[in-house]
N, C-alpha and C positions, 0 to 999 in steps of 0.2 A: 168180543166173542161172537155174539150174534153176525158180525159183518163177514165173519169166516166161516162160520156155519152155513150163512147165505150162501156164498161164494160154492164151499163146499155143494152144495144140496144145488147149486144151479148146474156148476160144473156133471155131478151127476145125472141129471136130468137130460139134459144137451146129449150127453155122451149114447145114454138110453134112446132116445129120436134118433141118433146116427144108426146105430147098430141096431133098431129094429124096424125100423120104417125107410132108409134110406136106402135108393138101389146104386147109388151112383158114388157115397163118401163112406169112408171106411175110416177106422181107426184104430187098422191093423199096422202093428209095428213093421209088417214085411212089404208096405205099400208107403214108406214114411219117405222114403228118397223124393226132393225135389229139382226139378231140371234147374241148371244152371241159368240157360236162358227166364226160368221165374224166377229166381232170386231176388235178379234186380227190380223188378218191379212188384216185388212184395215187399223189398225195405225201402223200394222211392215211396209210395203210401203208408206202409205204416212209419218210417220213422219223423213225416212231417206229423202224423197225428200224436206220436208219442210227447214230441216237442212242444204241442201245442199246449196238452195236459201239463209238460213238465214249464212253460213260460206261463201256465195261467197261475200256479204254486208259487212261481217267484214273484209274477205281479203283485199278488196279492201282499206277500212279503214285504216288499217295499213299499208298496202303499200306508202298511201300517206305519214301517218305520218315518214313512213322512209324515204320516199324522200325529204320532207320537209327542211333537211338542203342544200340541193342541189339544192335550187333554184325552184320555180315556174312553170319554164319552163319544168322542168322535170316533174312534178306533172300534167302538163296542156298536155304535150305527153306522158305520160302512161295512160291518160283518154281515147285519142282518141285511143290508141293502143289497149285497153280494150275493145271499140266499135267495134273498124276493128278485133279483134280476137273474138269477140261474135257473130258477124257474121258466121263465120266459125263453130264454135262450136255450132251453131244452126240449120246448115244443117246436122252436124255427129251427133248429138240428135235426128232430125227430124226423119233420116234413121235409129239410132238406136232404135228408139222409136216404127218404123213400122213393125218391128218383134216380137214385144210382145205378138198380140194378137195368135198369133201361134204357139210359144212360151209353152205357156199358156194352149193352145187347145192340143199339139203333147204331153205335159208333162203330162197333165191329163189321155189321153188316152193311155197314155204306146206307144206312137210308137216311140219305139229310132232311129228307121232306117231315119224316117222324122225329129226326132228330130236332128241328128246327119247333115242330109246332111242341113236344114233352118240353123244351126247354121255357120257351112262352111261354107257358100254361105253368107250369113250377116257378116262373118271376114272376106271373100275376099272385097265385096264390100266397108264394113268400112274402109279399109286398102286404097283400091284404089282412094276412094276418099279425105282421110285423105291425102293421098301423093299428091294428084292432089292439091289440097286446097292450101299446104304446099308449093307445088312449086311456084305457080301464086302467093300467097302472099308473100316470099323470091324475088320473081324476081321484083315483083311491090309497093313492100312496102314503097319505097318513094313517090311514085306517089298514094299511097292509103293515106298516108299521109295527103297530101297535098291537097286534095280531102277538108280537116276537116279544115286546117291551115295552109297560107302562110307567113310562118316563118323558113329563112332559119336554123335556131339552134333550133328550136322543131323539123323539119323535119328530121332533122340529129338523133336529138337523139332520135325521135317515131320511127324514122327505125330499130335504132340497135335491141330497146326494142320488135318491132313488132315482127324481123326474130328471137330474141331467143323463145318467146313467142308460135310462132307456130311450130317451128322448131320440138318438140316432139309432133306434133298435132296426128302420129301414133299411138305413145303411149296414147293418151285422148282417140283415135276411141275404140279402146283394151279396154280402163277402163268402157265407156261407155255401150257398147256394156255386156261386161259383168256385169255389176251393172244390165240391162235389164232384163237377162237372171237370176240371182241372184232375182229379184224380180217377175218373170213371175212361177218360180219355189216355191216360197212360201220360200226360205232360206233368211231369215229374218237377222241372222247373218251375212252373207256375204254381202248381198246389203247395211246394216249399217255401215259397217268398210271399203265398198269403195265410198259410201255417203261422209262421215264424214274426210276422206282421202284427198284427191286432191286436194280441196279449202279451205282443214278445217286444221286437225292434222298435216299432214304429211307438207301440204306448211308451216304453220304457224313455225313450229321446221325446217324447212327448210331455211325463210326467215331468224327468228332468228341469225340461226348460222351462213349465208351467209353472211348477214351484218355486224356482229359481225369482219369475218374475211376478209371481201373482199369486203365490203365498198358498193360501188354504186354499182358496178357490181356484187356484190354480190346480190342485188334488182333485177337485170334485167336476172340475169342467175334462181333463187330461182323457179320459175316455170316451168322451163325445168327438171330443179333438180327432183322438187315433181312429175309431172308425168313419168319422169323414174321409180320413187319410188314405185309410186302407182300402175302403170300397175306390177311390179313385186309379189305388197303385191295380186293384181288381179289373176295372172298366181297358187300361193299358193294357194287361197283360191279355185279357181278352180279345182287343182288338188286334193284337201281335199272334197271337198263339191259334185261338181260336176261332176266330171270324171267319178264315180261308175255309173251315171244316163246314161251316155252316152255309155257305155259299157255293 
C-alpha cells in the first residue's frame, strides 16, 4: 500500500510542476497527439530500457533457481548481495544518467568539440567513482552484510558473492555510460544490444555455461564474466557507431 500511495502522491506532484510552473509542457488532453516521425524514437529508447528492467527480474530468477540445489542459505545471501550491489549501481546510473540531457543538446547542435570534451569528463568521473564504490565495498563487504543478516555462513558466503559481483563495477560505469550516450544520439541499435546485454543475453549464456562447468562458483563468478563481456561488445559498437561523430 505504501508503494502505491508513493507512486500516487509522486505522480500528483509531477503533474502540479507541469501545470503551474511549466511554460513549455502541458498536460492538456487537446495537445496529447504525437508526430509519427516521434514515435519511433520514443519506443527505440524506451523499450531498450523497459527490457533491461524486465531481463534484470528474470536474471535474478534464474540465479535463484541455480542456487537452489546449494542450499537456502546461498539463495537468502545472493538476495542481500543483489541489494548491497543495487545500491552501487544506482549511484553509477544516477551520474550516468546526468549527462544525457547534454548529450542530447551537444549532438543536435553539431558541436563535437563540447561533445567530445562532456563525454571525457563523464568517463573520468564514471570510472572514478566505479573504482571508489568498488573499493569501500571489497573492503566492507562483510560488515555491509551483516548490516541485512547475522548469520555467520550467509555472511561468509554474501561476502565472497558481494566482492566478485562488484569487482567489474568499472566495467558496468563503461557499459552505462555508454548505453546513455547510444540513446542521447538517437543510435537505436546500439543502446538495444547494450540494454538487452549485461542482465539479459550475454549474463544469461554466461550463467549457463558457468554453471554447467564450474558449478557454484561458476553462479558467483557469471556476472563479472558478463560485464567484461559487455563493456567490450560496448567499446565495438562505439568504435562502429560512434567514433565518426566524435571526429
Amino acid at each position: 500500500m505504501a508503494t502505491v500511495v508513493g507512486y500516487l502522491f509522486s505522480d500528483v506532484f509531477f503533474i502540479l510542476i507541469v501545470v503551474r510552473r511549466s511554460r513549455i509542457l502541458s498536460v492538456s488532453l487537446k495537445e496529447i497527439r504525437v508526430p509519427a516521425r516521434h514515435i519511433g524514437q520514443i519506443l527505440g529508447i524506451g523499450i531498450p530500457a523497459a527490457i533491461v528492467n524486465l531481463t534484470q527480474s528474470v536474471s535474478v530468477v534464474l540465479v535463484n533457481q541455480f542456487l537452489l540445489p546449494f542450499g537456502n542459505d546461498k539463495i537468502a545471501a545472493m538476495g542481500i548481495v543483489l541489494k548491497v550491489s543495487m545500491i552501487a549501481l544506482l549511484l553509477l546510473t544516477g551520474f550516468a544518467f546526468g549527462g544525457q540531457p547534454l548529450f542530447g543538446y551537444y549532438f543536435g547542435a553539431g558541436d563535437k568539440k563540447r561533445l567530445l570534451e562532456l563525454f571525457r569528463f563523464c568517463m573520468r568521473f564514471i570510472s572514478i567513482l566505479a573504482v571508489g564504490l568498488t573499493v569501500v565495498i571489497l573492503l566492507l563487504a562483510p560488515v555491509l552484510m551483516r548490516c541485512f543478516m547475522d548469520n555467520d555462513s550467509i555472511v561468509a558466503d554474501g561476502a565472497l558473492m558481494l566482492r566478485w559481483q562488484v569487482v567489474t563495477m568499472l566495467f558496468v560505469g563503461v557499459v552505462l555510460l555508454m548505453t546513455i550516450v547510444f540513446q542521447s544520439m538517437g543510435k537505436v541499435v546500439g543502446s538495444f544490444i547494450l540494454s538487452i546485454s549485461r542482465q539479459g543475453v550475454v549474463f544469461l549464456i554466461v550463467l549457463a555455461v558457468a554453471y554447467s562447468t564450474a558449478g557454484y562458483m561458476g553462479i558467483v563468478v557469471s556476472q563479472a564474466i558478463a560485464d567484461i563481456l559487455t563493456a567490450g561488445i560496448a567499446v565495438i559498437l562505439f568504435r562502429k557507431q560512434l567514433y565518426p561523430v566524435f571526429h
